[in-house]
C-alpha positions in Angstrom: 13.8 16.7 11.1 11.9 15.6 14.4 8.9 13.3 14.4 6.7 11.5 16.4 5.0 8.7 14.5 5.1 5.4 15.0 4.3 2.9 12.9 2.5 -0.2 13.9 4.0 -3.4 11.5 4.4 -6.7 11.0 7.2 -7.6 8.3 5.7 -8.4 4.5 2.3 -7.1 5.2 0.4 -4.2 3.5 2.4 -1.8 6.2 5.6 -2.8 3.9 4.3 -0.3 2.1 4.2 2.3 4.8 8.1 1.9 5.4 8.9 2.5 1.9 6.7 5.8 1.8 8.2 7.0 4.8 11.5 6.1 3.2 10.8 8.7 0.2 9.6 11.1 2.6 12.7 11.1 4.6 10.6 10.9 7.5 12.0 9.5 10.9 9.8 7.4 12.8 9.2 4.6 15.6 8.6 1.5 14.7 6.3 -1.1 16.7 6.8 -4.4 15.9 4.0 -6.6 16.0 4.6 -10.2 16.0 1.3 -11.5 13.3 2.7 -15.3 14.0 2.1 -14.8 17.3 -1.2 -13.3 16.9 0.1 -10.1 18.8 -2.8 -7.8 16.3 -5.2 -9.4 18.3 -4.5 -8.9 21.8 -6.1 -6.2 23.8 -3.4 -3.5 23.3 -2.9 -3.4 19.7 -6.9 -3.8 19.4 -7.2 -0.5 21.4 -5.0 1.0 18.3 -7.0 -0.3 15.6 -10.2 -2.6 16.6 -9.8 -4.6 13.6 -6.7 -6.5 14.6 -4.9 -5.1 11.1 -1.9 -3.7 10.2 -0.5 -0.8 9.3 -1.3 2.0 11.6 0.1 4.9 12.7 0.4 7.3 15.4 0.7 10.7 15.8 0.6 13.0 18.6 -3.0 12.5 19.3 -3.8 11.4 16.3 -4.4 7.4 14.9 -5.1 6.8 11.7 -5.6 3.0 10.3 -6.7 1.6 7.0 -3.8 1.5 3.6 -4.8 4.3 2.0 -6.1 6.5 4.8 -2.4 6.8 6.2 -0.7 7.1 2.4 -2.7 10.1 1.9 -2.2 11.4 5.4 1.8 11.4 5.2 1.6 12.1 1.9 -0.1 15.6 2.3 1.1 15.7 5.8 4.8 16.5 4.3 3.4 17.9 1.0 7.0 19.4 0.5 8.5 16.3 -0.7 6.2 16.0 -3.7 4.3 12.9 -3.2 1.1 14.4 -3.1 -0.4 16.3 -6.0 -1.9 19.5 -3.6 -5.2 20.6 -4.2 -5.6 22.6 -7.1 -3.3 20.8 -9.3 -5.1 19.0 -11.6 -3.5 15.3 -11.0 -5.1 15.9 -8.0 -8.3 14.2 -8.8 -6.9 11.3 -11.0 -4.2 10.8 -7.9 -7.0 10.3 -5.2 -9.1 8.0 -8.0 -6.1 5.7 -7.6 -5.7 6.0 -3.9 -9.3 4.7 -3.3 -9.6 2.4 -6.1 -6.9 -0.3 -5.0 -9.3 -0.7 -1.9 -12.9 -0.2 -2.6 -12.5 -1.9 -6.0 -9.0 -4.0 -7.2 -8.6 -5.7 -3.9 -12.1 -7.3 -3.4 -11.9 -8.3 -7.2 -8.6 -9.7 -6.7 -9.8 -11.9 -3.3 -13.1 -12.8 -5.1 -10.8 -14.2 -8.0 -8.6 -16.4 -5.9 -11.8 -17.5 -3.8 -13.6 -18.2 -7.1 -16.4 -16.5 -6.0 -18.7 -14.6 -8.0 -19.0 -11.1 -8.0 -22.5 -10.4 -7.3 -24.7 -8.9 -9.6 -23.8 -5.5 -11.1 -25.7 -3.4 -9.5 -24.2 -4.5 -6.0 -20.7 -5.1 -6.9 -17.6 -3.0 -5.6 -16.1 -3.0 -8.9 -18.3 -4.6 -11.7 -15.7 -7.0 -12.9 -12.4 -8.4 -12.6 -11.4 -8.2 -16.2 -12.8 -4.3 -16.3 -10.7 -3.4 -13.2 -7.5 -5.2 -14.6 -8.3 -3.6 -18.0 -8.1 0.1 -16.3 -5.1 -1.1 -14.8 -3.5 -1.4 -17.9 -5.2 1.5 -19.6 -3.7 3.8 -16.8 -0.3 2.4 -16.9 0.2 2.9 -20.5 -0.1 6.6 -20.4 3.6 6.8 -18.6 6.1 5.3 -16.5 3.3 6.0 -13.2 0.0 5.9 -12.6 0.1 10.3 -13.2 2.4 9.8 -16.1 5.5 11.6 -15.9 4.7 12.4 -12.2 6.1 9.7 -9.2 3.9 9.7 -6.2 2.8 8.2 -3.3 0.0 6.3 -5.4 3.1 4.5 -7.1 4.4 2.6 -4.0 1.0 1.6 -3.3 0.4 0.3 -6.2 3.9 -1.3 -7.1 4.2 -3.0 -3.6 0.6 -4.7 -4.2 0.8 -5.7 -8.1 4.9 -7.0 -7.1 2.8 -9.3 -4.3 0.3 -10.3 -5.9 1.8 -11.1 -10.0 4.2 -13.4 -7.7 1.9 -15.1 -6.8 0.0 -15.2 -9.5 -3.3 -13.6 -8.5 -2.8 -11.1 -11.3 -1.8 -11.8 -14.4 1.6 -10.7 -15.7 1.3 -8.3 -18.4 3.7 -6.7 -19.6 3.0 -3.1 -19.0 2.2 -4.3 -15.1 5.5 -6.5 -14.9 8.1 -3.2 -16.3 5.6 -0.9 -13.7 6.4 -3.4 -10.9 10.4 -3.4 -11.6 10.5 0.2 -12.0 9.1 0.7 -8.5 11.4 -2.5 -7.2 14.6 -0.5 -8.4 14.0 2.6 -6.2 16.4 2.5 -3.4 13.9 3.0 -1.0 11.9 0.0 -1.7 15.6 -2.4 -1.7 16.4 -0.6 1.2 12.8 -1.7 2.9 12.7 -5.1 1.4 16.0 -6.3 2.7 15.2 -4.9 6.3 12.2 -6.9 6.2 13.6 -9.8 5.3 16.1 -9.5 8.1 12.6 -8.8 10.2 10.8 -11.2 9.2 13.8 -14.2 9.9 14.1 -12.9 13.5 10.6 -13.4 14.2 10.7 -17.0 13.0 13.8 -17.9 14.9 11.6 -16.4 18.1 9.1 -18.7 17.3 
């Protein structure tokens, strides 16, 4: 199989996540390392690629998409033959897309008002009501099987087990049981070993460069 993305990373960042995707879809790809220590994400030539200064991105052809879950559901449906995706039509559909959006419109601005012990904001302005209420469907949603669409694997897993793995470690979530088996289970595929060790290597290069 030919390709022509590249992926725009910096080692143990939310584009971790991309590599292990693209790892399950057997995808080949480029990838553009960007030195974060460095502050390479905010010079003027990765800033033309994504104006935010953040990481991951990719390109394709003509085509640049940015933000977590934007490119997960791009590849995802982009290579639909590999099964990541639930296609439209399929019921799981819907429940896989609630997943895809909720980690960023609603789990990760509860999570960073938590560790900033800030409050929320009042209910009728808040992304996602509560902490406790977002954790609680967490749970509720991981006790109906061994992923997020039960019996199913997709690409909504390695989103999800790549964050909750981060962010129980350090201990900005708290380690239930149901979310600490979820986060192994994910840990165990080969693709994510296989990405994790590779950006471990990455990651120690860029510190010897300085």
């Amino acid at each position: 199989m030919t390709s022509d993305i590249t992926l725009y990373h910096s080692p143990n960042t939310r584009s971790s996540g991309v590599r292990i995707l693209l790892d399950e879809l057997q995808v080949p790809y480029r990838l553009h390392v960007l030195n974060m220590r460095a502050g390479e994400h905010r010079e003027a030539p990765y800033l033309a690629i994504n104006p935010l200064g953040k990481v991951p991105a990719i390109r394709r052809g003509d085509a640049v998409i940015t933000e977590q879950a934007a490119i997960y559901l791009y590849l995802a449906d982009e290579f639909a033959e590999k099964g990541l995706a639930p296609p439209i039509g399929d019921p799981l559909r819907g429940p896989y897309l609630r997943w895809m959006i909720l980690y960023g419109s609603c789990f990760e601005p509860a999570v960073i008002d938590r560790a900033l012990e800030r409050e929320p904001g009042p209910m009728a302005m808040s992304p996602y009501g509560s902490f406790d209420a977002v954790l609680d469907s967490i749970v509720a949603g991981l006790s109906k099987g061994p992923y997020l669409l039960g019996e199913r694997f997709s690409a909504a897993d390695i989103l999800w087990g790549a964050a909750l793995g981060w962010m129980t470690a350090f201990k900005l979530v708290p380690e239930e049981p149901l979310i600490v088996a979820y986060v192994a289970r994910i840990k165990d595929r080969p693709s994510f070993r296989k990405t994790t060790a590779e950006e471990s290597a990455l990651a120690a290069q860029q510190q010897e460069a300085g």
